[in-house]
BATI-378802 format. One line per field, with one value per residue (C-alpha): residue number from 1; residue in three letters; x, y, z. Coordinates in steps of 0.25 Angstrom, whole numbers. Layout:
num	(NUM,...)
residuo	(Ala,...)
u	(X,...)
v	(Y,...)
w	(Z,...)
This chain:
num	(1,2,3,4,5,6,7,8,9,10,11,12,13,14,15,16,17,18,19,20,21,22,23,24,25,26,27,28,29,30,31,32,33,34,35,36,37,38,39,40,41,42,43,44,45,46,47,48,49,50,51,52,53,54,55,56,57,58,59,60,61,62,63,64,65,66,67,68,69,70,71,72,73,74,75,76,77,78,79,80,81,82,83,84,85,86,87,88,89,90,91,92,93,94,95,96,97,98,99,100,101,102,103,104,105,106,107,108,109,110,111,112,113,114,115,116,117,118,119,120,121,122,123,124,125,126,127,128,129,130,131,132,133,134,135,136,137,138,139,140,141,142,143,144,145,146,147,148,149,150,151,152,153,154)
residuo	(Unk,Unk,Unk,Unk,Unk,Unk,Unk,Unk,Unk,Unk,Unk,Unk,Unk,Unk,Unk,Unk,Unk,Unk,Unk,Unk,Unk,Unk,Unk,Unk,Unk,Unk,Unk,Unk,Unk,Unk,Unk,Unk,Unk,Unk,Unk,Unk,Unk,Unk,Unk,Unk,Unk,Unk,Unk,Unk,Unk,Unk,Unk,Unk,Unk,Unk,Unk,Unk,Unk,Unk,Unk,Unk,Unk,Unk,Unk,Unk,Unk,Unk,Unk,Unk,Unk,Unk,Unk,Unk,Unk,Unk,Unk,Unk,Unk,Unk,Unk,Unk,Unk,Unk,Unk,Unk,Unk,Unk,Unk,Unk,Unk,Unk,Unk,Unk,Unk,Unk,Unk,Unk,Unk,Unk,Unk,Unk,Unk,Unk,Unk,Unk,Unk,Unk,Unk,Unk,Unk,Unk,Unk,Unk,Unk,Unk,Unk,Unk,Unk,Unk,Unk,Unk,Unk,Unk,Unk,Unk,Unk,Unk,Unk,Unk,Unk,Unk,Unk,Unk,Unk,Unk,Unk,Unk,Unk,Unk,Unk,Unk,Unk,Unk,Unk,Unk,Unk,Unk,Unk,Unk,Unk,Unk,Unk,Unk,Unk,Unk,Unk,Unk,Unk,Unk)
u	(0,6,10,-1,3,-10,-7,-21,-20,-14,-26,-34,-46,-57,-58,-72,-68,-76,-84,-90,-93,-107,-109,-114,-103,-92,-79,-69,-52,-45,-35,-23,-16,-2,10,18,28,19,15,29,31,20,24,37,31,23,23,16,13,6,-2,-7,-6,3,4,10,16,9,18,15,0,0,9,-1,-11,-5,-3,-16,-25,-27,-41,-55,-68,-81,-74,-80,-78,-89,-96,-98,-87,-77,-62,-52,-42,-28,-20,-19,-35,-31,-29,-46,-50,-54,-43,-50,-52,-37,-34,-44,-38,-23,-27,-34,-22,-11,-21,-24,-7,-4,-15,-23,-35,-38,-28,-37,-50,-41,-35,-43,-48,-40,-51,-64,-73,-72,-74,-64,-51,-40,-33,-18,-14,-17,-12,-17,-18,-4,2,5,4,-9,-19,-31,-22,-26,-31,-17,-15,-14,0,4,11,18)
v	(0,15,24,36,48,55,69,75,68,81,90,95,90,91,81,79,70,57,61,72,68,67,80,91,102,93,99,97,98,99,91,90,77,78,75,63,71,77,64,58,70,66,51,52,61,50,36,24,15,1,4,18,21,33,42,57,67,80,86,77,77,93,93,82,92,104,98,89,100,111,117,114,120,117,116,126,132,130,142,137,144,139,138,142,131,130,119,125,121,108,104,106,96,83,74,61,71,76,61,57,68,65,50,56,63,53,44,55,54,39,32,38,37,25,18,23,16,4,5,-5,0,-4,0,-7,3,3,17,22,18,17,28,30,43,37,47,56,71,69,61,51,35,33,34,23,10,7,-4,-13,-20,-34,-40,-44,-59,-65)
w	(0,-4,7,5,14,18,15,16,32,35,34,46,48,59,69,78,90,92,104,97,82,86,90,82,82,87,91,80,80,67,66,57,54,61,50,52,60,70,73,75,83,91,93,96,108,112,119,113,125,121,133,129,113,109,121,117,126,129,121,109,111,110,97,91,94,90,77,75,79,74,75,82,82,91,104,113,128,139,135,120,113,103,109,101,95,101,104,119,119,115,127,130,124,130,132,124,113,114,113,103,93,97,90,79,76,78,69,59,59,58,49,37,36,28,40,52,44,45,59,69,82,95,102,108,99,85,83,93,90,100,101,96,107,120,133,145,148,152,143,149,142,153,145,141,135,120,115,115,102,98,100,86,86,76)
């Protein structure tokens, strides 16, 4: 099979997290696909525990969402008003949500498309697949174990 590189996998896009793609105005973050060296620049600040998935240090979580995120748009303060978007407010938003978007991006990185269509779930649901960035508020390789996989023999 050829090697296709996915050029147009660079382009900004907006992202509507899981818990709230039934809503009707959801909130949204724009999300550019990071370049193959903006993720290596995140891995190789990170640990990957067989235990915990890929775990990245603060510092390498904030530059994957300096680069990964670059707009949003319907997230509002308690009054009702819009809050501007910084990558300072980033660190607002729920941490699943902060999580769920780090694997987005990460995955958005290492598989095209057509691959992620292809990828099976590691996790008990079907529609939730196990995610690749596992870590705590701190950073530290705590967080909820993935689903480990099968020993290969041979």
């Amino acid at each position: 099979m050829p090697l296709t590189l996915n050029h147009d996998g660079l382009t900004p896009y907006w992202y509507t997290p899981k818990s709230y793609a039934e809503e009707d105005n959801p909130p949204q973050l724009q999300l550019s696909p990071l370049t193959q060296r903006q993720l290596a620049d995140v891995m190789n600040d990170s640990k990957n525990t067989s235990t915990n998935g890929i775990v990245p240090s603060p510092e390498a979580r904030a530059y994957l969402f300096r680069c990964g995120i670059t707009a949003w748009r319907n997230i509002l303060d308690r009054e009702g008003k819009p809050i501007d978007f910084s990558h300072e407010n980033l660190q607002s938003l729920p941490w699943g949500l902060q999580i769920e978007v780090a694997n987005r991006l990460v995955i958005d990185a290492l598989l095209g498309e057509e691959q992620e269509k292809n990828l099976p779930s590691q996790s008990a649901s079907p529609e939730i697949p196990a995610p690749l960035i596992a870590t705590t508020a701190s950073g530290d390789a705590t967080a909820t174990p993935t689903t480990p996989r099968p020993s290969q023999s041979g």
